[in-house]
GUMIFI-746057 format. One record per residue (C-alpha): residue number from 1; x, y, z. Coordinates in steps of 0.05 Angstrom, whole numbers, plus 5000, padded with zeros to 4 digits. Each point is the difference from the previous one (the first is absolute). Layout:
  seq    c1    c2    c3
  NUM     X     Y     Z
...
// end
This chain:
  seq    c1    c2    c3
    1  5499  7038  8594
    2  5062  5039  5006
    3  5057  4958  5038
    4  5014  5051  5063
    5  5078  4977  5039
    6  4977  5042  5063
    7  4949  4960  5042
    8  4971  5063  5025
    9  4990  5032  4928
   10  4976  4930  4975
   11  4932  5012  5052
   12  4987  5076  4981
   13  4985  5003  4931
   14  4922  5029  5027
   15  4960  5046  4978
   16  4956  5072  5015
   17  4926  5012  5006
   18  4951  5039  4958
   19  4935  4974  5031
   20  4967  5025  5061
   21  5049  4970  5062
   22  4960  4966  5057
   23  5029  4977  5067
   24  4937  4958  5024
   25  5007  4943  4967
   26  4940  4995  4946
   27  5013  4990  4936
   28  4959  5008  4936
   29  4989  4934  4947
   30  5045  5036  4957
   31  5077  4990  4976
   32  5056  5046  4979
   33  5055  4993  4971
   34  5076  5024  5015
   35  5012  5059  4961
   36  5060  5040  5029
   37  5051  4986  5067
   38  5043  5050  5029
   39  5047  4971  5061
   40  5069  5000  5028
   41  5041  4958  4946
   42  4957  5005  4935
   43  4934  5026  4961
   44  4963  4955  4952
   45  4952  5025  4958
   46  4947  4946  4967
   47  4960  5008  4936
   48  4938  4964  4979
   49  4963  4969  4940
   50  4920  5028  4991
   51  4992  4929  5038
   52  5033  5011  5061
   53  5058  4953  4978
   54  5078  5030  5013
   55  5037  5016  4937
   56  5057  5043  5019
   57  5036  5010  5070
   58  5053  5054  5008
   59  5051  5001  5068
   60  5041  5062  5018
   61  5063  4978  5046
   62  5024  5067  5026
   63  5037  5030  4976
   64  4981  4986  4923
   65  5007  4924  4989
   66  4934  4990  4967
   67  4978  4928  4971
   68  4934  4987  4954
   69  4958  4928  5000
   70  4962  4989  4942
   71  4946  4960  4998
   72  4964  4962  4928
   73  4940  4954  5011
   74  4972  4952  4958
   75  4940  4961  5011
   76  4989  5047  5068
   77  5070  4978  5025
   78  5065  5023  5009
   79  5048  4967  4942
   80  5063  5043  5005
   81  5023  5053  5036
   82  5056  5050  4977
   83  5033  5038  5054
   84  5052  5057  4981
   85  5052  5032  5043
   86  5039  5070  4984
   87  5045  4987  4947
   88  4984  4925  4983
   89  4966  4968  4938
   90  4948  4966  5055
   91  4989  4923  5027
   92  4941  4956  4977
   93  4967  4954  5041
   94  4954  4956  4979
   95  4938  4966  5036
   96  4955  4935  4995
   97  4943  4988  5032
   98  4939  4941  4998
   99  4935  5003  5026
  100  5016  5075  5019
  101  5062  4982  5037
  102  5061  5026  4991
  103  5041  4934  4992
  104  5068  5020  4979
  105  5045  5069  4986
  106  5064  4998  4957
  107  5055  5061  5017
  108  5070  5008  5003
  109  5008  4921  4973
  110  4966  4975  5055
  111  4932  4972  5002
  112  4958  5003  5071
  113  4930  4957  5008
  114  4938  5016  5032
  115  4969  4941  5048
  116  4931  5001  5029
  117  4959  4964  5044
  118  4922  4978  4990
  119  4981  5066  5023
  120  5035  5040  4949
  121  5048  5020  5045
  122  5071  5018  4976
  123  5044  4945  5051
  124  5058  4997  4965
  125  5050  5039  4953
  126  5060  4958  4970
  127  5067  5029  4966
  128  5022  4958  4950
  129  5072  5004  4958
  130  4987  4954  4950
  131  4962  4944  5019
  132  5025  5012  5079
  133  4974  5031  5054
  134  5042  5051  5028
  135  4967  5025  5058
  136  4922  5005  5021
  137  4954  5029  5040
  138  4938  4973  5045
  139  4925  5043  5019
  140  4963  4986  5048
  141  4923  5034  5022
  142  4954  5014  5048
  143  4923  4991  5011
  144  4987  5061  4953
  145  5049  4998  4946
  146  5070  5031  5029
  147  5062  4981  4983
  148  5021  4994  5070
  149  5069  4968  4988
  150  5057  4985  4941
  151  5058  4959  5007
  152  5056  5006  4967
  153  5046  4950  4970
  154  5069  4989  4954
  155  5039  4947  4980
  156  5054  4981  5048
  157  5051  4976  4944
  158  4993  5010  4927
  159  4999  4925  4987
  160  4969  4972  5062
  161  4927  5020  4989
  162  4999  5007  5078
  163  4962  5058  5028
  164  5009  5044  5055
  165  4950  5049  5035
  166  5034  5072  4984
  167  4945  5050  5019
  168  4937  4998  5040
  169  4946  5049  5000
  170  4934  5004  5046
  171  4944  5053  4979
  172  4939  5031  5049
  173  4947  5040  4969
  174  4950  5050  5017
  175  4923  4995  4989
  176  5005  5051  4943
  177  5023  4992  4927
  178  5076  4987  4962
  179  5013  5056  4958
  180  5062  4954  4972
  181  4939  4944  4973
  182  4962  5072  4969
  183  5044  5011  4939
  184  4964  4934  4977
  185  5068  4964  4972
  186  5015  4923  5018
  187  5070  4985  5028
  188  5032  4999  4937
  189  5080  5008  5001
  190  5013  5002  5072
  191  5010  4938  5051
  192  5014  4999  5076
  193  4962  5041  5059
  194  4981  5061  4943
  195  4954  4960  4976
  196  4957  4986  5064
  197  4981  5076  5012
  198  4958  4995  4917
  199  4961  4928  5024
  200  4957  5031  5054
  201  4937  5033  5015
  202  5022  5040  5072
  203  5040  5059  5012
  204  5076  4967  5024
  205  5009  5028  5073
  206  5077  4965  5008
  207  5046  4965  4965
  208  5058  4952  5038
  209  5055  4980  4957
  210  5050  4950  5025
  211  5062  4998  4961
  212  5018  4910  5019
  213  5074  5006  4972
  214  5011  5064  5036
  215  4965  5000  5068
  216  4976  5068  4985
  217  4923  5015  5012
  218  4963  5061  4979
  219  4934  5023  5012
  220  4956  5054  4969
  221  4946  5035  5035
  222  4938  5035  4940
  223  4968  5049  5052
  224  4931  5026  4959
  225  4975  5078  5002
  226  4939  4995  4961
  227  4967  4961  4947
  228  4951  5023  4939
  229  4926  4982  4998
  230  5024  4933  4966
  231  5038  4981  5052
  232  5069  5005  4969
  233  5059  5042  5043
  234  5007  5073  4979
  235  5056  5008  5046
  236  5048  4961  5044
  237  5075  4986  5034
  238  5044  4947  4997
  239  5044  4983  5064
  240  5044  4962  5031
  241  5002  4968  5069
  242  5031  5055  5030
  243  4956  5045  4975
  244  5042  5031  4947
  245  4966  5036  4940
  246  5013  4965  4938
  247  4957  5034  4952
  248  4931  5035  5001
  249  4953  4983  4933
  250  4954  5042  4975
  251  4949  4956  4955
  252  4955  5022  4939
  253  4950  4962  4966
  254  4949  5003  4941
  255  4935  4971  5026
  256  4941  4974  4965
// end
């Protein structure tokens, strides 16, 4: 997904509802998928193969940075994606995957691998410059799925192959569903906390970040104004502590 710098921007690409909205909770066997976001810091627009699978994601940064991810399967997998900004020729990134797993993604001369646990869980994501790991990143779950809490890591010294925690984020969730998991695509070119809000099932309710090097802590509050019949958020705010608007999303989705 696209690299965001801003930690609030990074949790706000979300999306706007086309289905009947329902507040009480019941939700039909159904899913949708994320078709078009409209918040505070971007829009992303997502387009779709006849089988449901992503091909093409566009993001508008106000006011007219605008990227493009292309997406080319083969064998029902992602094996390279081509993402163009304004006036470049575009990057390439290439995927691998076994067994259905994404296993390892080549950009930007680095290469970053997948790890998983008996469950099929995604535990681990390693950045590696050569045959060395750079920096890394740890998952963790709850009963039903959630990624509930990534750590952070980087090398303390180029040539010391010590580590040293850098960033630690803790996730709570709702009872309803993730739009980020909707658009359907694994975690392919992304590492760190971004990744935790597309490996589970619930609805994120906040998000605590704990910058280690810094001493700086920062939490996020999602406060939810409806969902559709599917159980996916139509509309919602993201705060901080102090109650202080960060952005409202508006969420739209094509449902089955």
């Amino acid at each position: 997904m696209k690299k965001v710098l801003c930690l609030v921007s990074l949790f706000s690409i979300v999306f706007f509802s086309g289905c009947k909205k329902t507040t009480n909770g019941e939700l039909s066997t159904g899913t949708c998928r994320m078709q078009e976001s409209s918040g505070a810091f971007n829009k992303v627009y997502c387009f779709y193969d006849d089988n449901r699978k992503i091909v093409k994601m566009r993001f508008i940064d106000p006011p007219t940075d605008t990227e493009w991810e292309n997406y080319y399967y083969e064998n029902g997998h992602v094996a390279y994606m081509i993402r163009l900004y304004k006036g470049t020729k575009g990057d390439t990134i290439v995927y691998s995957y076994n067994s259905g797993k994404y296993v390892e993604v080549y950009e930007y001369g680095y290469t970053q691998k997948y790890i998983y646990n008996d469950m099929g869980q995604l535990i681990k994501i390693e950045r590696l410059e050569g045959s060395k790991v750079s920096d890394y990143s740890d998952y963790f779950y709850d009963t039903k799925g959630n990624c509930i809490k990534c750590n952070e890591y980087a090398e303390h010294n180029h040539s010391d192959s010590i580590y040293i925690p850098i960033i630690s984020t803790d996730f709570e969730f709702g009872d309803q569903r993730n739009p980020y998991s909707s658009i359907g695509l694994p975690p392919l070119n992304s590492m760190g906390s971004e990744i935790g809000q597309y490996l589970s099932p619930n609805n994120i309710t906040k998000i605590r970040t704990n910058f280690i090097s810094d001493s700086i802590k920062f939490v996020l509050v999602y406060r939810y104004s409806s969902f559709n019949d599917n159980g996916y958020p139509s509309l919602f705010s993201i705060m901080d502590t102090l109650n202080n608007l960060a952005s409202n999303e508006n969420i739209e989705y094509v449902c089955p």
